[in-house]
C-alpha positions as CSV (number, residue, x, y, z in Angstrom):
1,X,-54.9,-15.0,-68.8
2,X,-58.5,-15.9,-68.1
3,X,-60.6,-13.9,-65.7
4,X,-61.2,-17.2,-63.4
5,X,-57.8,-18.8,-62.8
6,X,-58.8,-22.4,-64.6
7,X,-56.9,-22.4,-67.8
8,X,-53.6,-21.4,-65.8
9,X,-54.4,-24.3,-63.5
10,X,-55.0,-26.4,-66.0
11,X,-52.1,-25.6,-68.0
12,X,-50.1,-26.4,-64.7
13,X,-51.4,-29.6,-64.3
14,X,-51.1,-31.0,-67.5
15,X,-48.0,-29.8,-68.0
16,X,-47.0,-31.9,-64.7
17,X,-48.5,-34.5,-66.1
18,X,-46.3,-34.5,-68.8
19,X,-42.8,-34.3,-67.2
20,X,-44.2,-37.4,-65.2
21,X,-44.4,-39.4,-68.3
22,X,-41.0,-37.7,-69.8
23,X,-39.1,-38.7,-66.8
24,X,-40.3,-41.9,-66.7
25,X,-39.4,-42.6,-70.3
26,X,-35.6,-42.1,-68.4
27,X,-36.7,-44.8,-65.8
28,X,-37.7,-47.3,-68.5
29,X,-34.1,-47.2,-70.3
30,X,-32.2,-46.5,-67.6
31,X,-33.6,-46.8,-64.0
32,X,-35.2,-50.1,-64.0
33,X,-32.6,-53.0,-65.9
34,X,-29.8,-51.5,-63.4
35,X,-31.9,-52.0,-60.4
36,X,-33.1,-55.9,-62.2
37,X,-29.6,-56.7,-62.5
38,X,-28.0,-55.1,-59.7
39,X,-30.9,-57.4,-57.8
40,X,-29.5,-60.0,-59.1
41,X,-32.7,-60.1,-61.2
42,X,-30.8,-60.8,-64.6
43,X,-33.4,-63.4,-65.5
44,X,-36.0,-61.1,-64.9
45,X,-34.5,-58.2,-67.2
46,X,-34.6,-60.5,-70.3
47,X,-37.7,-61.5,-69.7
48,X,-38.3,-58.0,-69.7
49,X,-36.9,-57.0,-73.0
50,X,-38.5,-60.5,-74.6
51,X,-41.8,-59.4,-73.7
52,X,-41.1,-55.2,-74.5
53,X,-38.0,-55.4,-77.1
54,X,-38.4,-51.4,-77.6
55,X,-36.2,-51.3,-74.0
56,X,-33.4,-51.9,-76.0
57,X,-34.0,-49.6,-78.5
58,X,-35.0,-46.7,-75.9
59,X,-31.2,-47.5,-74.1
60,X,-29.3,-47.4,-77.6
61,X,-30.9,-43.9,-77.7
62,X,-30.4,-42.8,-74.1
63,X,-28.9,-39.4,-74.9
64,X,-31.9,-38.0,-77.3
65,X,-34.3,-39.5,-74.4
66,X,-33.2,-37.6,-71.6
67,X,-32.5,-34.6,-73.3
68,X,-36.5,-34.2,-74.5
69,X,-36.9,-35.3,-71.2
70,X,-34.5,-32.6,-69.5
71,X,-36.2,-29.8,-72.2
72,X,-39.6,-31.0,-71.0
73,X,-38.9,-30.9,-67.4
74,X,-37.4,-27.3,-67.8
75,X,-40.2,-26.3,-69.5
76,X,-42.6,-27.8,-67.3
77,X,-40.9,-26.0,-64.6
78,X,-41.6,-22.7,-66.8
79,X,-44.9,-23.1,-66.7
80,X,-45.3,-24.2,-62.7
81,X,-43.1,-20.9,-61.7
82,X,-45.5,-18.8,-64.3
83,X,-48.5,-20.5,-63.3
84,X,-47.5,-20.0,-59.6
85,X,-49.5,-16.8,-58.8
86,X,-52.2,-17.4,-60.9
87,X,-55.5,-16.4,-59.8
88,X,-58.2,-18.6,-58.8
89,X,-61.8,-18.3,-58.8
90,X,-63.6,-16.4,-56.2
91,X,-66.0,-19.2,-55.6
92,X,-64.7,-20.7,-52.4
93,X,-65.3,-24.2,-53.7
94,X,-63.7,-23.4,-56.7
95,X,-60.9,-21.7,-55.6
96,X,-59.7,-24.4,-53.0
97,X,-59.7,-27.0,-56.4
98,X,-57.8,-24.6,-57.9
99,X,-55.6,-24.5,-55.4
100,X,-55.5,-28.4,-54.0
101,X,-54.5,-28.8,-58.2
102,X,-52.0,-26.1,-58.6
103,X,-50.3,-28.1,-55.0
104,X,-50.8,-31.5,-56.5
105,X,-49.2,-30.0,-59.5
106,X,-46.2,-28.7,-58.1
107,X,-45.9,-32.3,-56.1
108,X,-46.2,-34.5,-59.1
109,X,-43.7,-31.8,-61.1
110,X,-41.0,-32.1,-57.6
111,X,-41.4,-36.3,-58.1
112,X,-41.1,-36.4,-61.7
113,X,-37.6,-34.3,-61.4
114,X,-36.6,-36.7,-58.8
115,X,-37.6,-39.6,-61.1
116,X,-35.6,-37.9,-63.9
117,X,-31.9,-37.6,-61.7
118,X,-32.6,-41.1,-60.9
119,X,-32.7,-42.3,-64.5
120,X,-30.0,-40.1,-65.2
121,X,-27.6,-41.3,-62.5
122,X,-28.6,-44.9,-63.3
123,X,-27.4,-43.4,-67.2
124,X,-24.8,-41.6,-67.1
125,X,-23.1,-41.5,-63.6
126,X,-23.5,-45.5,-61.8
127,X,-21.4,-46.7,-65.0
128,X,-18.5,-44.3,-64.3
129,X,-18.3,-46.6,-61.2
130,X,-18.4,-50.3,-62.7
């Protein structure tokens, strides 16, 4: 632990950062060609995969995706409940970044879980129903 509070707050952040883009792996397979076609948007959707034809590999592989994502997300959440008494610097200026990150942090970490049941219901759960 450092004596100021910034490499904790850092680590937070970043860590957020990264369960953003490991959720949103889920809504790139998952999330997004059910909403296209369930819109109607069919057209749309192969246009889609023409232009980006990774999409289909990414939805053959569903299950590996969203369980990094899942182990990333978990661990992410390790790191904001560790990082969640950290200290922060004395310096008031300072201290209120470290604390206006370590919120933003927590809120991008809150969205990215959201993002990450709504890929998996799209997944796993929506075709249970079809």
């Amino acid at each position: 632990m450092s004596t100021d509070g910034l490499q904790e707050s850092k680590s937070g952040f970043i860590s957020s950062v990264i369960t953003l883009l490991a959720s949103s792996s889920t809504l790139i397979c998952c999330a997004i060609p059910a909403l296209l076609v369930s819109l109607g948007a069919g057209a749309a959707l192969a246009s889609l995969v023409a232009v980006f034809p990774q999409i289909v590999w990414i939805s053959e592989h569903k299950e590996a995706i969203f369980a990094i994502s899942t182990l990333l997300m978990v661990l992410g959440g390790i790191l904001q409940w560790r990082n969640r008494n950290a200290p922060c610097p004395i310096d008031p200026v300072l201290r209120n970044a470290c604390l206006k990150t370590r919120k933003n942090s927590l809120r991008i970490y809150w969205f990215s879980v959201i993002l990450l049941l709504v890929g998996a219901w799209f997944a796993f759960i929506q075709p249970l129903f079809g």
